[in-house]
N, C-alpha and C positions, 0 to 999 in steps of 0.2 A: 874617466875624465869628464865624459857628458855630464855623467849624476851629479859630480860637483859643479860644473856648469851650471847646469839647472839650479842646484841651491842656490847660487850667486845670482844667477836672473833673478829668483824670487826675493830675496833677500835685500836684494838692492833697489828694489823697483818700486814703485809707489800701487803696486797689485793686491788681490787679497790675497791673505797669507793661507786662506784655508787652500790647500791642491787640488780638493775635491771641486773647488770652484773654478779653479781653472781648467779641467782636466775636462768639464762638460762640453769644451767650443774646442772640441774635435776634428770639426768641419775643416777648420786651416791644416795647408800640406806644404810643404815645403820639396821642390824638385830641382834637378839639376845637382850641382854639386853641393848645394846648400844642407842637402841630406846628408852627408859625409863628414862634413866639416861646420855645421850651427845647429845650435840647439835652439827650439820654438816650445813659447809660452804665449798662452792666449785666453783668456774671459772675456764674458759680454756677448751682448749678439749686435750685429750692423743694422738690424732691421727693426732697434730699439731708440726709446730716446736720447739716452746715454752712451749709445755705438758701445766699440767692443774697444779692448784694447790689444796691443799683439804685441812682443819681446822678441827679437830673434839675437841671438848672442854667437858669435862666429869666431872661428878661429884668427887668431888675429895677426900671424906669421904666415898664416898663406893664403890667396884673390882667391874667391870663391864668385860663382855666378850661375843664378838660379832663380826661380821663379817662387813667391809665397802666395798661394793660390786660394780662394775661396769658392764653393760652389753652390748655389742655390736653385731652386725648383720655380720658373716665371711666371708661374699663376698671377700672382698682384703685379705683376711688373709691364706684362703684356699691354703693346701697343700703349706706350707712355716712355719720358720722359724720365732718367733716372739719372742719380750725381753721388759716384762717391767720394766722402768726404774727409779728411784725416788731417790730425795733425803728424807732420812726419820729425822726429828727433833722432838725427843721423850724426855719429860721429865723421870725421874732414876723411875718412878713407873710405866712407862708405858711400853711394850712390844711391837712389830710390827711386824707380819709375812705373807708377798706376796708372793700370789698366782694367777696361770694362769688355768686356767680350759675351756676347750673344749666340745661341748656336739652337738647333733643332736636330734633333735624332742623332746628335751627337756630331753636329756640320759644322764650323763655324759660319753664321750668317753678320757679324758686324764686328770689326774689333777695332775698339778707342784706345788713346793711351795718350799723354801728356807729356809725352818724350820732348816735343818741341819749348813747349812752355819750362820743363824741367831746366833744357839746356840754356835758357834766358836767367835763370835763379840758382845756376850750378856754383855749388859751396857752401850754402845756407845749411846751416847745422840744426835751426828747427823753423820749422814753418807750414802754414795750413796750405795743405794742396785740395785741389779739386778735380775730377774727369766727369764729364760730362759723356751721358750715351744716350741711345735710342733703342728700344725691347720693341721688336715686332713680334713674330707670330712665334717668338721662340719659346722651347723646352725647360731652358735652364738659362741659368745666368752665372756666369763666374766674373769674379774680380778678385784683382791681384794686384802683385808689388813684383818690379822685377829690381833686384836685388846686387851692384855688384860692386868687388873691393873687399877691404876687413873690419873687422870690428861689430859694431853693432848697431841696432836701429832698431826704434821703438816707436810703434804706432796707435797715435794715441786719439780717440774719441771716432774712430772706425765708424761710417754711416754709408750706405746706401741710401739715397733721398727721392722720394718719389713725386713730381714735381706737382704743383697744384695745379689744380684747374681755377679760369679766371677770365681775363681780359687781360689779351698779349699786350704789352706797351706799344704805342705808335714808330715807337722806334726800330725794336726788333721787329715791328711785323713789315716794316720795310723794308729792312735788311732779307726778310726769308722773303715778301713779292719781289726784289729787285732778282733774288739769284733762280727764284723760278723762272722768273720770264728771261734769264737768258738761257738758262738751262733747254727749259721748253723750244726755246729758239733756236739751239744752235747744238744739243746733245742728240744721239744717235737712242733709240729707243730698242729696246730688244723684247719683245712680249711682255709690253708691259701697259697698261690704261692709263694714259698720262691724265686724262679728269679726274679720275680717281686716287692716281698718286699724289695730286695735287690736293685733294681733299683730305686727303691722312698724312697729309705734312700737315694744312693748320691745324689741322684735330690736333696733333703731336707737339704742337707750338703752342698750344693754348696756356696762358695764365706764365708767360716769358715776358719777363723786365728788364731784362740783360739781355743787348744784342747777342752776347756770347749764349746764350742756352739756344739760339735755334742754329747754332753750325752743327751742332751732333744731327739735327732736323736735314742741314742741308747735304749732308755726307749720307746722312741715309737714303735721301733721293737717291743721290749718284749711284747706290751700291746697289739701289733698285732694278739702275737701268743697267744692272751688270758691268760698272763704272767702276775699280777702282785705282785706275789712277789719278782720277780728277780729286779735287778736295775745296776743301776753305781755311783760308789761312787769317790767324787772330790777327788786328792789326798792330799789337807787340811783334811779331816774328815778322811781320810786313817793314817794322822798320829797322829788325836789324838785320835783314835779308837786303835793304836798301842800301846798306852800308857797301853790298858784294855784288851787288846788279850790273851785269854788263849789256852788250846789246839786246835786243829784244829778241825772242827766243821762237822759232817757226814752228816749233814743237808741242807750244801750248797758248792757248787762248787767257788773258788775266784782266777778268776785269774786278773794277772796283766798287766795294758795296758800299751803303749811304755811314758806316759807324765808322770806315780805314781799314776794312778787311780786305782781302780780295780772293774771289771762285778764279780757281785754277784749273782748267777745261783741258785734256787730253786733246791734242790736236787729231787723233785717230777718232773721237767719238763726234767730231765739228760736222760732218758734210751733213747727216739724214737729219732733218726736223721732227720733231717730235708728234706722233702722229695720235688720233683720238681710237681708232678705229682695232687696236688690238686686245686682248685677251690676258692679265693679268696672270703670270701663272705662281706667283710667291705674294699675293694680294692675303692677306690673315684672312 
């Protein structure tokens, strides 16, 4: 049943027809139940100009849910700035949620993923998505799709983007000074050089023109100072979260950045100020 699966992915699809071509992008895996019940077809590489493309074809009488996973080696990616990029073609049963995940000796050290922004666009049957991350001092780099429903979904022009270096816009670079200085002000610091971390945040912000590329910047702070439950929220999810706002919450500190986004501060990390005088011990 797979084998003829497989024909009909290839057959149907706008792929090359040779299998030897497909059969070389390896690299993707598919886990969870996705292995039991979808068949994967994939050419191309993400770290080209043309990205890859990827087929997954699923049973389509029974919910499967599982991870389609990629994995890369962070040499080029290290202490930068990266966005992956897809156009996602999901049939109405399927769902698609990208993810960028970072790790060292095999740890996870950072993990993005677009579930919020997903659930603002839920139902769109094709459309370009985006995840934005941060690569510190990491080993490896995986990105992936997390997968669930039936049917099938095709991901098309697959990219990894490595972000340029440049001159940050006035804009974003206000957005990443407003949420450092409250950060610095008002976050709990755990062995870590706040001068310093502040310095490889602009490093990391450099050549952003889009408020949006320096929140993956500000989350990585947070996750620096062994933060994570604080974050930043886009300010699309700020306003349909305002739809449900009730009274003000003693739980968490929100304030508002200069674009409509807003830093969501763990009311556990509020008392200690941020201090100069400690010893980085996760500094690349």
């Amino acid at each position: 049943m797979k084998g003829l699966l497989l024909g009909l992915l290839f057959a149907t699809s706008n792929s090359p027809t040779d299998l030897s071509v497909a059969s070389r992008a390896i690299e993707w895996k598919l886990n969870g139940d996705l292995i039991a019940n979808c068949v994967l077809a994939t050419w191309g590489d993400v770290q080209s100009a043309s990205g890859a493309q990827v087929n997954v074809q699923c049973d389509s009488e029974e919910n499967v849910a599982g991870n389609l996973v990629l994995k890369l080696p962070a040499s080029r990616f290290q202490n930068r700035r990266v966005t992956l990029i897809m156009d996602v073609e999901q049939g109405q049963q399927m769902t698609a949620t990208l993810w960028v995940k970072s790790s060292r000796e095999n740890r996870t050290q950072l993990f993005e993923s677009d579930a919020d922004d997903a659930l603002l666009s839920a139902g769109a049957v094709a459309a370009q998505r985006s995840i934005a991350s941060v690569i510190g001092n990491a080993d490896a780099v995986s990105v992936g799709v997390i997968l669930r429903g039936t049917g099938a979904v095709t991901l098309k022009h697959v990219k990894l983007v490595v972000a340029a270096d440049g001159d940050t816009s006035l804009q974003a670079q206000q957005v990443l000074d407003k949420a450092l200085d409250v950060i610095g002000e008002h976050a709990a610091i755990k062995d870590v050089h706040w001068t310093q971390l502040q310095a490889q945040a602009q490093q990391l912000a450099r050549g952003a023109q889009d408020t949006a590329e320096v929140y993956p910047v500000i989350r990585y702070v947070l996750q620096q100072l062994g933060d994570r439950r604080s974050t930043v929220l886009s300010p699309e999810v700020v306003r349909s979260l305002d739809q449900r706002k009730s009274s003000p919450s003693t739980t968490v500190k929100i304030v508002s950045l200069p674009d409509g986004a807003e830093l969501v501060l763990a009311n556990a990390t509020l008392p200690v100020a941020a201090s100069d005088g400690r010893v980085a011990n996760n500094w690349p």
